[in-house]
MMTF fields as JSON, N, C-alpha, C and O atoms, coordinates in Angstrom:
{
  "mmtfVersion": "1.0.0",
  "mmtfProducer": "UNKNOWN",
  "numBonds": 271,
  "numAtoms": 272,
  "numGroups": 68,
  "numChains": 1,
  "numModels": 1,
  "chainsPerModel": [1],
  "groupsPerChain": [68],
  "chainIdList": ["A"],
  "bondAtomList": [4, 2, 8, 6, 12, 10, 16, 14, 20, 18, 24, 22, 28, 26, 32, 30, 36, 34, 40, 38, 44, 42, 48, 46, 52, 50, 56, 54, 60, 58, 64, 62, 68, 66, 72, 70, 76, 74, 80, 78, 84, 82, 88, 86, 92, 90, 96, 94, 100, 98, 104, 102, 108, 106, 112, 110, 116, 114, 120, 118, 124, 122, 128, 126, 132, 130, 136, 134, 140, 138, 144, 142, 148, 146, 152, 150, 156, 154, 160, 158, 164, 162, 168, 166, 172, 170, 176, 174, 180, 178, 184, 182, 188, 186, 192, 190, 196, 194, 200, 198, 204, 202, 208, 206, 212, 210, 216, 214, 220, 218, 224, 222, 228, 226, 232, 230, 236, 234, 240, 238, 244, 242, 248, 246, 252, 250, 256, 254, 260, 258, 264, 262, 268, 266],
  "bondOrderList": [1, 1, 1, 1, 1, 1, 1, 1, 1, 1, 1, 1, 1, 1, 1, 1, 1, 1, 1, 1, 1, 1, 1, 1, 1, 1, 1, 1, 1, 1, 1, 1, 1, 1, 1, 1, 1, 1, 1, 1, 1, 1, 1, 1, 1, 1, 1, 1, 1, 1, 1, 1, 1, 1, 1, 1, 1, 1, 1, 1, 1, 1, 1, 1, 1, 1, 1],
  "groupList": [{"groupName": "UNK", "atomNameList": ["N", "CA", "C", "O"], "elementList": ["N", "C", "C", "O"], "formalChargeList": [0, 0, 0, 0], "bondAtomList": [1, 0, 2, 1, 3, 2], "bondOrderList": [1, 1, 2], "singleLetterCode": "X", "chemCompType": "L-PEPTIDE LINKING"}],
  "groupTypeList": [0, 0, 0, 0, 0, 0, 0, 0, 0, 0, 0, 0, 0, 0, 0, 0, 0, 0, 0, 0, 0, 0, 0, 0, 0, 0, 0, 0, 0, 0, 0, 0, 0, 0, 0, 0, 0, 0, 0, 0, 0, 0, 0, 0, 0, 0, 0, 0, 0, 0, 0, 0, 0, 0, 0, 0, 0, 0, 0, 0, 0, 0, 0, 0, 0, 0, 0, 0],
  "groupIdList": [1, 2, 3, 4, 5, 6, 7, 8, 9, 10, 11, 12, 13, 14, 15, 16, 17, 18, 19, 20, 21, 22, 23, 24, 25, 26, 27, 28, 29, 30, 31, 32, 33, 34, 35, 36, 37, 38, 39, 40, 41, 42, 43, 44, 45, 46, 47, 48, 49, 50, 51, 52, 53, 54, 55, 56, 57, 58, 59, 60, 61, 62, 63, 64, 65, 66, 67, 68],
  "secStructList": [7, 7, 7, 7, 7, 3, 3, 3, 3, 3, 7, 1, 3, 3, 3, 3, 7, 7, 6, 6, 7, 1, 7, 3, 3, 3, 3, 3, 6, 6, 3, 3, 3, 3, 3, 7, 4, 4, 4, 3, 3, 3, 3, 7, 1, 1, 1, 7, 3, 3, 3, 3, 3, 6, 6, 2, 2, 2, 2, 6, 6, 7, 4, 4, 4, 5, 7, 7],
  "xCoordList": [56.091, 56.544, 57.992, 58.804, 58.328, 59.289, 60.327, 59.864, 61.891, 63.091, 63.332, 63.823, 62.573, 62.885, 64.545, 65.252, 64.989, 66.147, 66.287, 65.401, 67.34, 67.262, 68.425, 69.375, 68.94, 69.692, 70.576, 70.02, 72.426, 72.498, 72.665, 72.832, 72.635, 72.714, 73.831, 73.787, 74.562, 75.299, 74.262, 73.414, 74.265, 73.463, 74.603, 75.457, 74.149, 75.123, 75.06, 76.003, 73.573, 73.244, 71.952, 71.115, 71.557, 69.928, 69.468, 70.234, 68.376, 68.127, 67.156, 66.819, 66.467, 65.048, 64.653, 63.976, 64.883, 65.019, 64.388, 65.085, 62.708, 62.412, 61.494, 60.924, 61.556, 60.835, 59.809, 59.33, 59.125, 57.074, 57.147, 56.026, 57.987, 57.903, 57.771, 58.724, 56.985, 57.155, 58.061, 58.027, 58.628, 60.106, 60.768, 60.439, 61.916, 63.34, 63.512, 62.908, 63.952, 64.53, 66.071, 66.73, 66.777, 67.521, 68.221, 67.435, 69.645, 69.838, 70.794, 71.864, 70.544, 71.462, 71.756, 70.813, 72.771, 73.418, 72.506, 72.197, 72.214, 71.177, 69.62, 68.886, 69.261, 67.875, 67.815, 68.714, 66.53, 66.097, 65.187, 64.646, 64.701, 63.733, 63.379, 64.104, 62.374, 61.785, 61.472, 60.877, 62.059, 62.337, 61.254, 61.44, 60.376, 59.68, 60.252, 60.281, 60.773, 60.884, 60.723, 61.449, 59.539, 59.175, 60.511, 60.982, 60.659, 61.11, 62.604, 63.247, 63.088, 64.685, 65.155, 64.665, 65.649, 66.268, 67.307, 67.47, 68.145, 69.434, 69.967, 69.824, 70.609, 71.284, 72.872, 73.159, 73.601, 74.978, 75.027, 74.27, 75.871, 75.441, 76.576, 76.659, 77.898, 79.136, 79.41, 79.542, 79.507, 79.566, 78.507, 78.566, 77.225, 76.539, 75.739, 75.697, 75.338, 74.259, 72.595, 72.12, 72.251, 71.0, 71.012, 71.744, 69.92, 69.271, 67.769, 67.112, 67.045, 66.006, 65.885, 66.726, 64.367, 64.042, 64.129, 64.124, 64.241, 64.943, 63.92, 64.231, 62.61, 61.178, 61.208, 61.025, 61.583, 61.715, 62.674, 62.263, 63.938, 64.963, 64.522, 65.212, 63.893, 63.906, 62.133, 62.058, 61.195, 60.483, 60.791, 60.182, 61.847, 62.522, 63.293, 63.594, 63.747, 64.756, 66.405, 67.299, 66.351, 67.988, 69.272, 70.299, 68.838, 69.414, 71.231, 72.09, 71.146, 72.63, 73.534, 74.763, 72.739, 73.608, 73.666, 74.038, 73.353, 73.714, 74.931, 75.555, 75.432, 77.034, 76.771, 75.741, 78.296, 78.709, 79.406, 79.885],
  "yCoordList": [139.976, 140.436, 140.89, 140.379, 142.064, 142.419, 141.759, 141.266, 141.704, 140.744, 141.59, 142.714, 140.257, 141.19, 141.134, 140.237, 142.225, 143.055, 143.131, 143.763, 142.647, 143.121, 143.937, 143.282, 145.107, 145.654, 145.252, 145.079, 145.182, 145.464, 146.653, 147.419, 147.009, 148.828, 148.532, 147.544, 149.254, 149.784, 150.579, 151.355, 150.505, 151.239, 151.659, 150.999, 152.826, 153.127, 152.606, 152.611, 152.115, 151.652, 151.155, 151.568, 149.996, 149.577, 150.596, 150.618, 151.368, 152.04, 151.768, 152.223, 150.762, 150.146, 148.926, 148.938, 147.505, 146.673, 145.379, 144.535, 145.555, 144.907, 143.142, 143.111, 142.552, 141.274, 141.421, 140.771, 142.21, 142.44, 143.351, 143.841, 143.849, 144.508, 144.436, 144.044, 144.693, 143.752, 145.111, 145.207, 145.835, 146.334, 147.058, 147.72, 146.735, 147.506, 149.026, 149.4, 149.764, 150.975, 151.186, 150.762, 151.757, 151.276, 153.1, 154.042, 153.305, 154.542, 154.822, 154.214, 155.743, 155.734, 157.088, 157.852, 157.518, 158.748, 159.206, 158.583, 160.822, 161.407, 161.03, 161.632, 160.304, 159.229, 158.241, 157.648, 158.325, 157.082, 155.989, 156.894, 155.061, 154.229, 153.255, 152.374, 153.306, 151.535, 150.637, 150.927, 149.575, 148.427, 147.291, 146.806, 146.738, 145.733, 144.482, 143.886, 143.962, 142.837, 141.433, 140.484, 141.876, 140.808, 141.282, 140.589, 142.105, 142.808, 142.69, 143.056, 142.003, 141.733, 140.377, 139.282, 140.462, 139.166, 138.249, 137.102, 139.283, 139.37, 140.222, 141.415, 139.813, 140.728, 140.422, 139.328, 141.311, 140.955, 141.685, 142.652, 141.4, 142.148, 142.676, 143.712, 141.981, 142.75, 143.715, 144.9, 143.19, 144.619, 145.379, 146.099, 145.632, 146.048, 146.644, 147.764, 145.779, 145.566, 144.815, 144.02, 145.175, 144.845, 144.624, 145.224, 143.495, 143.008, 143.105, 142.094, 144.266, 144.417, 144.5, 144.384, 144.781, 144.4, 145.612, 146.254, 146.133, 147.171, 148.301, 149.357, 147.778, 148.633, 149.607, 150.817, 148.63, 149.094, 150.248, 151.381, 150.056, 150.979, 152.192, 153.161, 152.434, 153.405, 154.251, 155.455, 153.378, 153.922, 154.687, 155.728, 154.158, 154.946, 155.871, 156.745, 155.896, 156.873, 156.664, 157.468, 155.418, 154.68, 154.316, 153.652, 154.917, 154.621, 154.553, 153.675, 156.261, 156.254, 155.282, 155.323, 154.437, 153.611, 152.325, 151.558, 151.712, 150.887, 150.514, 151.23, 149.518, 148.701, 148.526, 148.164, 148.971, 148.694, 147.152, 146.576],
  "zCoordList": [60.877, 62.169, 62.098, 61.327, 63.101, 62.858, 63.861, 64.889, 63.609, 64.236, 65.45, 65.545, 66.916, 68.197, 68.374, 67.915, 69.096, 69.544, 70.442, 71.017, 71.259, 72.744, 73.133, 72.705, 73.759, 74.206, 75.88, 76.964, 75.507, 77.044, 77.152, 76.203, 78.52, 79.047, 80.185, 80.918, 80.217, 81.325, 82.786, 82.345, 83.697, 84.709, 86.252, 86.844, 86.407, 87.652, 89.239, 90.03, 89.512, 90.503, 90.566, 89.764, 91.738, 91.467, 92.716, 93.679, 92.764, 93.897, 94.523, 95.617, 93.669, 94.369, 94.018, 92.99, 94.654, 94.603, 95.731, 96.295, 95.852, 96.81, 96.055, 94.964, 96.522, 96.4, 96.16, 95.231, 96.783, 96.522, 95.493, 95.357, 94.643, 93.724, 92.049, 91.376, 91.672, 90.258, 89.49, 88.263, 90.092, 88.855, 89.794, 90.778, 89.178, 89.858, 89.717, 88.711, 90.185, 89.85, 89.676, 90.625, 88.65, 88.506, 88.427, 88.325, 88.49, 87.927, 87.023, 87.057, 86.13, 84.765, 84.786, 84.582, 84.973, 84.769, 86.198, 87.214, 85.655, 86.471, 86.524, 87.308, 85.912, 85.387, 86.785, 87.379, 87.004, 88.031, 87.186, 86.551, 86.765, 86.081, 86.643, 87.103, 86.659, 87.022, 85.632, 84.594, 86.03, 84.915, 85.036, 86.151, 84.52, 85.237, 85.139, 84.062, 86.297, 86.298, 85.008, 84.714, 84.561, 83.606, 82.23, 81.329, 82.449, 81.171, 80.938, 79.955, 82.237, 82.344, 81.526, 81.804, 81.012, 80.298, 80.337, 79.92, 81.117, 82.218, 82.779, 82.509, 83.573, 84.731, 85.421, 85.907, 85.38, 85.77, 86.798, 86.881, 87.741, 89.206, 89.372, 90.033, 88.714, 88.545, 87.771, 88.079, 86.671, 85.514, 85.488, 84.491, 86.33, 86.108, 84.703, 84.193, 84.467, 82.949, 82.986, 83.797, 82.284, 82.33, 80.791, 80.004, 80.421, 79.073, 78.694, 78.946, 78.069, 77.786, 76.412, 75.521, 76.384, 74.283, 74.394, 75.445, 72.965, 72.716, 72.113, 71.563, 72.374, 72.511, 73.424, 73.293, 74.836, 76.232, 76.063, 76.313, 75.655, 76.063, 75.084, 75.402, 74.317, 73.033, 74.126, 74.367, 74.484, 75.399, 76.59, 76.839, 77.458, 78.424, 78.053, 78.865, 76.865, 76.759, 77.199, 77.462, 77.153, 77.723, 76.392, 76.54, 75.285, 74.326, 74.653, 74.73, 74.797, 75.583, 76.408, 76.458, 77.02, 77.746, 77.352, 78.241, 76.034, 75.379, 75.052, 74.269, 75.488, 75.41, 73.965, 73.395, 73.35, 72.011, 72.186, 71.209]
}
């Protein structure tokens, strides 16, 4: 098996964010995405970041906003 990875991301705003929802929408640059919930690993509400496996981010296409 290969060594899971998880990425943080920088994000510009959450734009969709309800309780009955099983994923967030989140927005990155000009990009809107929905994140599923299950898939969050963490979350900073200040610095705005998010922590996903790094399957996820290479699937969405979020590479770019990966914190060095």
């Amino acid at each position: 098996m290969g060594t899971r990875v998880n990425c943080e991301l920088i994000y510009d705003e959450i734009l969709i964010d309800r309780p009955h929802l099983q994923a967030i929408q989140y927005k990155f640059g000009d990009e809107k995405v929905w994140v599923p919930r299950s898939q969050i690993l963490a979350e900073d509400l200040v610095k705005q970041t998010i922590e996903l496996p790094e399957w996820l981010v290479i699937s969405k296409g979020l590479e770019a906003y990966i914190l060095d």
